[in-house]
N, C-alpha and C positions, 0 to 999 in steps of 0.2 A: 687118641680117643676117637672114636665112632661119633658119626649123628646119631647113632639109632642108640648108642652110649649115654650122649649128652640127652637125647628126649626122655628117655626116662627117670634119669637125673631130674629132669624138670616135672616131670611128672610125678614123681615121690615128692618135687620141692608142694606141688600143688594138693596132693593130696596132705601131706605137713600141714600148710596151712588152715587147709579146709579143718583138721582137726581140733586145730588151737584154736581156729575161731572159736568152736563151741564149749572148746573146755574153759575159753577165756567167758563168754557170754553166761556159761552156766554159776562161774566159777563166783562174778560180778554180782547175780542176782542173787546169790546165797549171802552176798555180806550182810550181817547183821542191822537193823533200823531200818526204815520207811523213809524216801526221797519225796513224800509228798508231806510229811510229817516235818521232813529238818526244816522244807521250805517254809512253811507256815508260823512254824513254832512252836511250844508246848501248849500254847492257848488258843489251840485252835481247835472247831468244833469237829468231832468223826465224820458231820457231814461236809463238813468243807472238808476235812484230808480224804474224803471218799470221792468228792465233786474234780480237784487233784487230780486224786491217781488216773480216774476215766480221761480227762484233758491229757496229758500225761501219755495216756497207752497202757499204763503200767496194768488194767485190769485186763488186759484181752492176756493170750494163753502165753507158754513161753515162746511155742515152737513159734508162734507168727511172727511175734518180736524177733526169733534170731534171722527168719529168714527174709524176714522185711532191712534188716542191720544188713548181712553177708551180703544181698544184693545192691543194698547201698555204695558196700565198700565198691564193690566191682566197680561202679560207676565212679567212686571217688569220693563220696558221701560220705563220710563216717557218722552223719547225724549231726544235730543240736544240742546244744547242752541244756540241762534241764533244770539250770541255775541260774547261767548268763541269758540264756535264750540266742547264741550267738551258736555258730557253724564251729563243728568241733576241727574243722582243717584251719579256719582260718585263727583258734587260738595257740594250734601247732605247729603251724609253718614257723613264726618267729623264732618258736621257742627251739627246733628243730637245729637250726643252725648253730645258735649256740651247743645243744650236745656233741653235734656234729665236730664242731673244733675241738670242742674240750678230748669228744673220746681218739680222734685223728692225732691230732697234736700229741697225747700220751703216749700211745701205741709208737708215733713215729720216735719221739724221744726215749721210750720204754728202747727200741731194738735198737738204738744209735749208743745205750748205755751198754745193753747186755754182750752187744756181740765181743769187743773189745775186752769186756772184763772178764765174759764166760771165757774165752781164747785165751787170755794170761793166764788164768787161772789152770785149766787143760796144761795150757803148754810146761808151767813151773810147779805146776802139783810137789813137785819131791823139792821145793824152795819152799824158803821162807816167804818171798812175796809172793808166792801162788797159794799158799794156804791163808796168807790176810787177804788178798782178791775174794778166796772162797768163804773167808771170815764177812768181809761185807756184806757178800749176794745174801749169807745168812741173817743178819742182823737186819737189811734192809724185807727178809720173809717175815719176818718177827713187829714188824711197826705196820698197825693197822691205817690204811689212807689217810680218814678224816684225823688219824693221832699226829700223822705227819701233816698234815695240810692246817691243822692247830699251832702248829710248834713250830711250821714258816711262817705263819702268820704275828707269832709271838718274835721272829727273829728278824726277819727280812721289812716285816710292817710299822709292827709296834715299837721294838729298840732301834733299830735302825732309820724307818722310814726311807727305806730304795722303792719299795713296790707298794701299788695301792692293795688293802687287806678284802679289797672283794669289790660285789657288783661287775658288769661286763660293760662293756661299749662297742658298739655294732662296729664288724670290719670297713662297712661301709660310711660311717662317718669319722674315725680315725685312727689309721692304720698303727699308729705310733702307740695310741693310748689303748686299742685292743690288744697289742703287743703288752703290756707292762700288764692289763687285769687280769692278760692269763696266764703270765709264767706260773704264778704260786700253785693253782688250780692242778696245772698240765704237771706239774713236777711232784706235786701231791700225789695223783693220779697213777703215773710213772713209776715212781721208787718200787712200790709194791710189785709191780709186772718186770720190769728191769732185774730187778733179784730172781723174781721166779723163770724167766728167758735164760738168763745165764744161766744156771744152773743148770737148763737141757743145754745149751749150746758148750757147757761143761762137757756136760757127759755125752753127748754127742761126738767131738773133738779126741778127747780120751779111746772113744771105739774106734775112731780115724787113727791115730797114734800108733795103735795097735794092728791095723791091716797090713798084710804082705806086702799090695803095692806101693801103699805110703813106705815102707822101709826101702823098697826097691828103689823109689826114686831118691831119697834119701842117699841111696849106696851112691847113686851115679851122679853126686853134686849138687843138688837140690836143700837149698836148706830145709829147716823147719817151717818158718813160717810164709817163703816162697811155696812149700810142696803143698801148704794148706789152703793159699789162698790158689795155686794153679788147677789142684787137685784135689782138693777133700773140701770144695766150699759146697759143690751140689751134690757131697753127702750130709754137708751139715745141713743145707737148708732141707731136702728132705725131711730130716726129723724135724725141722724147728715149725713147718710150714703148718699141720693139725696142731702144734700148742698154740702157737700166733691166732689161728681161729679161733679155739677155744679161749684164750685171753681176750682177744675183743668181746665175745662176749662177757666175761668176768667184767668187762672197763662198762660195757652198758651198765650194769647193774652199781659199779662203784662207783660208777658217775653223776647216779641219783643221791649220795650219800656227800660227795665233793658239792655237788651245785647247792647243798645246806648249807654247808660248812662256810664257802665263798659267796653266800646271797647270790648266784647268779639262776638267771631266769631261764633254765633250761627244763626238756620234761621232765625231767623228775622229779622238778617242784613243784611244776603242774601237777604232777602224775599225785602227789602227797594232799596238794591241795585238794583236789577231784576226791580223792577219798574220804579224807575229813568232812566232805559236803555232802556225801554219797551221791556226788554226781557221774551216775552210772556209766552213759553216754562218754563221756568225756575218760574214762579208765580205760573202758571199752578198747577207743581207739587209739588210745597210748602205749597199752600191754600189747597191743595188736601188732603195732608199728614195731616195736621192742622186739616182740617175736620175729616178725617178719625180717627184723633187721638181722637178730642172730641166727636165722635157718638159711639166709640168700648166704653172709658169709659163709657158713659150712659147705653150701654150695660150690660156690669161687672157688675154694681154697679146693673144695674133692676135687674139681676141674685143672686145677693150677697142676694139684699133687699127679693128675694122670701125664701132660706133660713135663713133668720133671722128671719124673720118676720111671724109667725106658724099659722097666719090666712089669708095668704096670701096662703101658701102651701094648707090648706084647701080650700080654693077657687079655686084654679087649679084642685085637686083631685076631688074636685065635679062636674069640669066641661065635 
């Protein structure tokens, strides 16, 4: 891949953003009720929720609003909230870390499930244990997160008591005890994405099976799963490398659903709470970060996929 490759990459990423800001910004001020209304109460006078809104901002136009916000962000600003009266970074940063592990930790545990069992499953297809392999990846597409992250909680917490049933504890004050409040969460989390990986790294495997070279090397002494892992891993990651993007993103959003299920204080309980408040501010730069988070991935990964993939780089070099 080119610089002049990689700058426009960057510059669709910029132009991307710039767009979601405003889709986010317009998208916020359409939600239904009045943020100077929730604050007061219903016993408040139309002059006081008018007195509000001017304190507020909320009566000047939208356009100033969004471009007094976008140039905030630039700077790092995402604003104030309009409930706490507190700096919307400084209620995010904590909460940051914890999604951070929770969606890290899946994803790493999601591909340390999938690859193993997509590959058994590929390689025994015409067996009895490669179609129960491909029986699980099924069964596990079929069980919604929060059903499973329920039903460890009933099993691992409740009957058993091995693992605490929720809440988090910062990495940094004990490593041992943020270990045990996040297996439930992270394996919640996993199952679903784990089932959905195998299954491409299935049929990914299965197209490998079937190529000339794979049989050639095959012919000349090479086992099966020797020629797969010498020869046909950088055509499996290939295809695996665009789902693994598109699954983290999937893990953002189903990690707002897990940190319920688990009481832990990540954004997406922020993110629930800010709504319920109509604290606009505060959605704002949660849906912002969310976004930003899943466009830099697709980024990464188109970057990754141009070096992996050596007909890809030729197709840049020729351009």
């Amino acid at each position: 891949m080119t610089l002049r490759t990689v700058g426009l990459r960057l510059a669709g990423l910029v132009v991307s953003l710039l767009v979601a800001s405003l889709l986010i910004f317009l998208a916020t001020n359409a939600l239904p009720g009045d943020v100077a209304q929730v604050i007061l109460g219903t016993n408040a006078s139309p002059g006081e929720v008018e007195a509000l809104r001017q304190r507020l901002g909320l009566d000047r136009p939208l356009s100033v609003r969004y471009v007094e916000w976008v140039t905030g962000v630039v700077r790092g600003d995402f604003g104030t909230s309009m409930i706490t009266g507190r700096d919307v970074v400084s209620q995010i940063a904590p909460r940051l870390e914890v999604s951070l592990w929770l969606v890290g930790l899946a994803m790493v545990l999601a591909i340390l499930i999938s690859l193993p069992l997509g590959a058994f499953a590929a390689v025994r297809r015409r067996h009895a244990s490669g179609f129960v392999a491909s029986a699980i990846a099924q069964i596990g597409l079929s069980i919604p997160a929060f059903w499973a992250g329920i039903w460890l909680v009933v099993i691992f917490a409740v009957t058993l008591r091995w693992l605490p049933a929720g809440n988090y504890v910062s990495y940094w004050d004990s490593l041992g005890q943020w270990a045990l409040h996040l297996v439930l969460p992270v394996t919640a989390l996993a199952v679903v994405q784990a089932s959905i990986l195998a299954r491409y790294v299935r049929s990914a495997i299965i197209d490998v099976l079937g190529e000339d070279w794979f049989r050639t090397a095959r012919s000349v002494g090479w086992s099966t799963w020797g020629a797969l892992l010498r020869h046909g891993s950088r055509n499996v990651a290939i295809s695996l490398l665009t789902v693994i993007g598109l699954q983290l993103s999937t893990l953002l959003v189903g990690a707002i659903i897990i940190e319920q299920v688990f009481a832990l204080p990540g954004l997406g309980s922020r993110l629930l709470l800010a709504v319920g408040q109509r604290d606009l501010v505060v959605v704002q730069g949660i849906v912002l970060l969310l976004v930003w988070a899943v466009l830099v991935i697709n980024f990464v990964v188109d970057v990754i996929y141009q070096f992996v993939d050596p007909r890809l780089r030729r197709v840049g070099t020729n351009r």
